[in-house]
N, C-alpha and C positions, 0 to 999 in steps of 0.2 A: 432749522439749519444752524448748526454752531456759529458763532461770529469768531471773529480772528485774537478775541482775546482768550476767547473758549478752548482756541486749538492748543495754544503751548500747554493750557494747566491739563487737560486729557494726555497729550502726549508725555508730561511730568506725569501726571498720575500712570500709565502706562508704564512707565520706564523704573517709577518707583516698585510695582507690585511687580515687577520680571527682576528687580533686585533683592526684593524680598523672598520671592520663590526662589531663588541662586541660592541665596544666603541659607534657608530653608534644608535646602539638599544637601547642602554644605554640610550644614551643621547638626543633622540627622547623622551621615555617614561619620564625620568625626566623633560624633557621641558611640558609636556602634565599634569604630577602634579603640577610642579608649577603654570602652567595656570589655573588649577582650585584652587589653594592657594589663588591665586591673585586675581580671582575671587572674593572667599570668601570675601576677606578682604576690597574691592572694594564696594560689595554690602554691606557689615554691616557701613562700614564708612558712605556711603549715607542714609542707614534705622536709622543712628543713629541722622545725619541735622534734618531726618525729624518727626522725632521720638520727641526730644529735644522742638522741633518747636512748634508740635501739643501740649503736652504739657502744654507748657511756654500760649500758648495762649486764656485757659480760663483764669487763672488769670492775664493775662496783659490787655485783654480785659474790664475786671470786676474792672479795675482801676477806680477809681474818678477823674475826669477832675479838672485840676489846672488852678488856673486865673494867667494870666502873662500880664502884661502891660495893665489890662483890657482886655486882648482876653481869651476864654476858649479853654485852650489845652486839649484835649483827648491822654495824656502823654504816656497812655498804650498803644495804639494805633500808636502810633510815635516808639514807641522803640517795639513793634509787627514788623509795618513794615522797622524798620531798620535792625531787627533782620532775618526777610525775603530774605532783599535783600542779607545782609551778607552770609545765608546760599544757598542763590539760588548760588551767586557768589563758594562759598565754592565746590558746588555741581559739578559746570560745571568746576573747575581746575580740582578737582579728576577726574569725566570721563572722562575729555582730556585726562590722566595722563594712565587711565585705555586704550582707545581705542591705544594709544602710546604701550602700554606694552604688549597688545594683537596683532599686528602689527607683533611685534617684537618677539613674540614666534610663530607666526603663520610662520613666514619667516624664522627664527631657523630651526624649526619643519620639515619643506620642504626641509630647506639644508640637516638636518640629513635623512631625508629620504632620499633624491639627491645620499648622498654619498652611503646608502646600495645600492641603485639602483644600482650604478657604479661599484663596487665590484661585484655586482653579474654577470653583465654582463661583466667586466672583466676576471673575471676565467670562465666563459661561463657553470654557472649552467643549472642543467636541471630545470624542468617546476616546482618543490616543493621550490615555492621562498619568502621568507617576501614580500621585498618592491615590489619586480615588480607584485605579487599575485595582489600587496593591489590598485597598480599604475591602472592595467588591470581591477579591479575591479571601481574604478574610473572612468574610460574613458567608460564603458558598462553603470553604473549610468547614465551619461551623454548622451548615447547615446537614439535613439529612438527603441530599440532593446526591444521588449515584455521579460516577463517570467522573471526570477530570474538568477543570475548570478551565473554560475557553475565554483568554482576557478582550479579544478585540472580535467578535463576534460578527462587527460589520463592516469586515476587510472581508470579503472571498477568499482573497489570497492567502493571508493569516486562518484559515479557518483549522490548518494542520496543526497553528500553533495551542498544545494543551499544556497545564502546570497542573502538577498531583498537590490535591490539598494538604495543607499544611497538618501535621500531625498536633493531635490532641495537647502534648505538651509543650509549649513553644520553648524559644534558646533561651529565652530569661528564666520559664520557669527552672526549665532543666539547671543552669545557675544556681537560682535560690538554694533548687533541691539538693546540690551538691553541698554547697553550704550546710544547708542543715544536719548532713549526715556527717559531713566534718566535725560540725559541731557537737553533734552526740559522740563523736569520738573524744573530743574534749572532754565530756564530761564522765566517757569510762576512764578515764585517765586521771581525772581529777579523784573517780570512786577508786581505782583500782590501786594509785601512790595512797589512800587515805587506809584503804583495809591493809596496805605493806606498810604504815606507819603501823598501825594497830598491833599487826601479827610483832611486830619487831618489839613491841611493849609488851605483849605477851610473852614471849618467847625472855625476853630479860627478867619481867617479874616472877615466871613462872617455870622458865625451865630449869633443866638441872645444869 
């Protein structure tokens, strides 16, 4: 039977791990706004390269060719595509910057989760749990188990309650993925100003 010095530090330690689970959920869902913040800001930075680009590029195109040394420069055309590579380059630091950041919230995300896990299974809750519901429900997504996932199974009442598994690619990955397809856009941008640098040398060295 506990003695009366035993009772405060249970009740401290009680009162600690219900603050730690708080804290926990807290700072799970705050990590999960920022990620769509960052997001946001991630994808307008990029629609604005290319935004700027489209643009800039009737009227650069619609430039007059400059004679220089006797060769005809297509000057609009030159500063198009330096303007190109500059923004393809610009393109693919930010989505590194982006795939880094999503990384790093998605790993966040998982500890904060880790930690409710662990509390609950430390005090040895019954079956009405956040993180382990969400973990169980996870690992059933995953599995090859037909039908819809039933999280509280030993409620009668709850038994209506079903959640459809979570699909093969989760929101982070979807994230990453966009990212990286941004990213190859960057780097047609960076090939496609480098071949209108090119043509724009050729066309001076070589046309008439």
């Amino acid at each position: 039977m506990p003695t009366a010095s035993q009772a405060p530090q249970t009740t401290d330690a009680e009162a600690w791990l219900s603050k730690i689970y708080e804290i926990a959920w807290q700072q799970y869902s705050h990590e999960d706004n920022l990620g769509q913040i960052r997001n946001s800001v991630f994808m307008a930075a990029n629609a604005a390269l290319v935004t700027v680009l489209a643009a800039v590029s009737p009227l650069l195109a619609a430039l007059t060719p400059i004679t220089l040394s006797g060769h005809k420069v297509y000057i609009g055309l030159a500063i198009l595509g330096t303007l190109a590579v500059l923004a393809g380059i610009l393109s693919i630091g930010i989505t590194s910057h982006w795939r880094s950041a999503t990384e790093a919230g998605r790993a966040y995300v998982s500890l904060r989760h880790a930690t409710a896990r662990a509390v609950e299974e430390h005090v040895n809750l019954p079956f009405i749990t956040l993180a382990q519901t969400e973990h169980q429900w996870k690992l059933f997504s995953m599995s090859s188990t037909p039908g819809d996932f039933i999280p509280f199974p030993a409620l009668p009442a709850m038994a209506d309650v079903k959640v459809k598994k979570r699909p093969n690619v989760s929101g982070w990955e979807s994230i990453l993925g966009t990212a990286r397809i941004i990213s190859a856009i960057g780097y047609i941008m960076c090939a496609s100003g480098s071949l209108l640098l090119i043509a724009v040398f050729l066309l001076a060295e070589f046309g008439k």
